[in-house]
C-alpha positions in Angstrom: 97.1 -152.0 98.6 99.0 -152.6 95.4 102.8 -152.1 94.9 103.0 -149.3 92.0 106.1 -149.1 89.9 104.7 -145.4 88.4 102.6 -142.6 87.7 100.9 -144.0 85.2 100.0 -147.6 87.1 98.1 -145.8 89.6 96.4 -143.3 87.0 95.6 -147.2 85.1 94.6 -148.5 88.1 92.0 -146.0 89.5 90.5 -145.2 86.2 89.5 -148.9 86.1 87.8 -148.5 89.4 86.4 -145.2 88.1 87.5 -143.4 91.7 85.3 -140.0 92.3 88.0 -139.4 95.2 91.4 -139.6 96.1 93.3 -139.2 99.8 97.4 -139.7 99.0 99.8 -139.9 101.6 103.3 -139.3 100.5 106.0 -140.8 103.4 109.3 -139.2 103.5 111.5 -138.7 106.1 108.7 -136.2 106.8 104.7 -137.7 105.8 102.9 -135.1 104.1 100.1 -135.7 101.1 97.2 -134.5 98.9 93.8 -134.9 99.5 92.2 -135.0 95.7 88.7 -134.2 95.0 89.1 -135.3 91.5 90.1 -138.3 89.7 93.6 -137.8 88.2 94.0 -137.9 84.6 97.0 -136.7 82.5 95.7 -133.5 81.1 99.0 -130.6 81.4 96.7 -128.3 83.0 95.7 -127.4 86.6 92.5 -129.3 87.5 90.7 -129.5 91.1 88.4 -127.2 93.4 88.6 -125.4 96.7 88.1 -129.1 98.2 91.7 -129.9 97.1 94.0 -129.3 100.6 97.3 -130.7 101.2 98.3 -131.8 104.8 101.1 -132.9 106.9 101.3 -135.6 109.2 105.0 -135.7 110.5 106.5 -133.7 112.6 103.0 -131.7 113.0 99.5 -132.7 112.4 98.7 -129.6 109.9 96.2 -128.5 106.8 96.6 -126.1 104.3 93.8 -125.0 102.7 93.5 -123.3 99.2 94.2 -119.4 99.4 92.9 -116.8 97.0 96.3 -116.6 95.8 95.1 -118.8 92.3 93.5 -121.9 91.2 96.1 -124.1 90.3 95.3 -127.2 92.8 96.5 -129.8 91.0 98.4 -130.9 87.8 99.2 -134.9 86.5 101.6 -134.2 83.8 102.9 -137.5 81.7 106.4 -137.0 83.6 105.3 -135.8 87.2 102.5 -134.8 89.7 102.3 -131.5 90.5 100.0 -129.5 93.6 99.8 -125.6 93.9 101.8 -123.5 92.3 103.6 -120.3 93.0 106.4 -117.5 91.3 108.8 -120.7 93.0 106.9 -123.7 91.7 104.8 -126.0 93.3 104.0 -127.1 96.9 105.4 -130.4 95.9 106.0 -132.4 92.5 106.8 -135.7 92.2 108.4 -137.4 88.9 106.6 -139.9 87.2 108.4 -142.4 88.5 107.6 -141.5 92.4 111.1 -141.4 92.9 111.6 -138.2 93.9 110.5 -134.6 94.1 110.8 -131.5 95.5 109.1 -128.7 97.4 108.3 -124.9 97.4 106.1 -122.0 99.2 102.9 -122.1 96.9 100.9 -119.3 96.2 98.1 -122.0 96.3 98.1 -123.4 99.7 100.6 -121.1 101.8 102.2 -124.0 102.6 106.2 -124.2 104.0 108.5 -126.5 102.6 107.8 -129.9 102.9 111.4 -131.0 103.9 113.2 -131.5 106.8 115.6 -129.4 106.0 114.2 -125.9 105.4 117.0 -124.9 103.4 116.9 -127.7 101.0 113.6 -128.5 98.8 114.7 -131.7 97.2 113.0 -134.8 98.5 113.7 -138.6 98.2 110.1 -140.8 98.2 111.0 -143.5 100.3 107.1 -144.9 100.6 103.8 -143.8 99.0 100.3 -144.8 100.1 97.5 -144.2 97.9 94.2 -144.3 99.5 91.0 -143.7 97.8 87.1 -143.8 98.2 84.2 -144.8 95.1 
C-alpha cells in the first residue's frame, strides 16, 4: 500500500490502474469507511448506485445501506470527499488533504454519527487504508 499525502494522489493513482472498484477504510479513534462501486473522479456532483454502503468496523461491526431517502451516494469535490447527504450534510466528508472531517445523520444511509462522541461531529484522520479491486 502507498503512503498518500492527498486527495488527489489517490484519485492519480487509481485512475492509472483504471480501478472499476473501490473498498476504503477510514481509521479514527472509531474505523468506519465507504465501500465505492465507482471509480472516483472529481466531478462536484453526486455519483454512485444502490451498491454504494458505508460500514463501521469499531466499536460495532455495522452496514448501512442506501435508503430511499435520495441518491446522493457519493461526491469527490477538488477540496474534500463527501458520502450521503442529508438537511445536516453528509454521512462523512473528508478535506482534501485527509486531514480531517466530520460527520452527520444522512438522509442517504440512515447512518449515526461516526464519532465517538455523539455530541461532537468533528473527526481527526489519524490513518486511512485504501483498498481496491481491477
Amino acid at each position: 500500500m502507498a503512503n498518500v499525502k492527498n486527495l488527489l494522489t489517490i484519485l492519480f493513482s487509481w485512475q492509472s490502474k483504471q480501478i472499476k472498484t473501490l473498498y476504503a477504510f477510514v481509521l479514527l479513534q472509531q474505523i468506519f469507511g465507504a465501500f465505492c462501486d465507482k471509480m472516483l473522479e472529481i466531478k462536484n456532483k453526486y455519483v454512485g448506485s444502490i451498491e454504494t454502503f458505508l460500514f463501521t468496523l469499531e466499536p460495532d461491526k455495522r452496514k448501512y445501506n442506501p435508503t430511499s431517502g435520495n441518491r446522493d451516494f457519493m461526491m469527490c469535490a477538488p477540496d474534500y470527499l463527501a458520502f450521503g447527504s442529508g438537511k445536516n450534510g453528509p454521512a462523512f466528508q473528508i478535506d482534501s488533504e485527509l486531514n480531517k472531517g466530520f460527520t452527520y445523520q444522512s438522509d442517504t444511509y440512515d447512518n449515526p454519527l461516526f464519532t465517538d462522541q455523539k455530541t461532537q461531529n468533528k473527526f481527526k484522520c489519524l490513518c486511512i487504508e485504501v483498498y481496491y479491486l481491477k
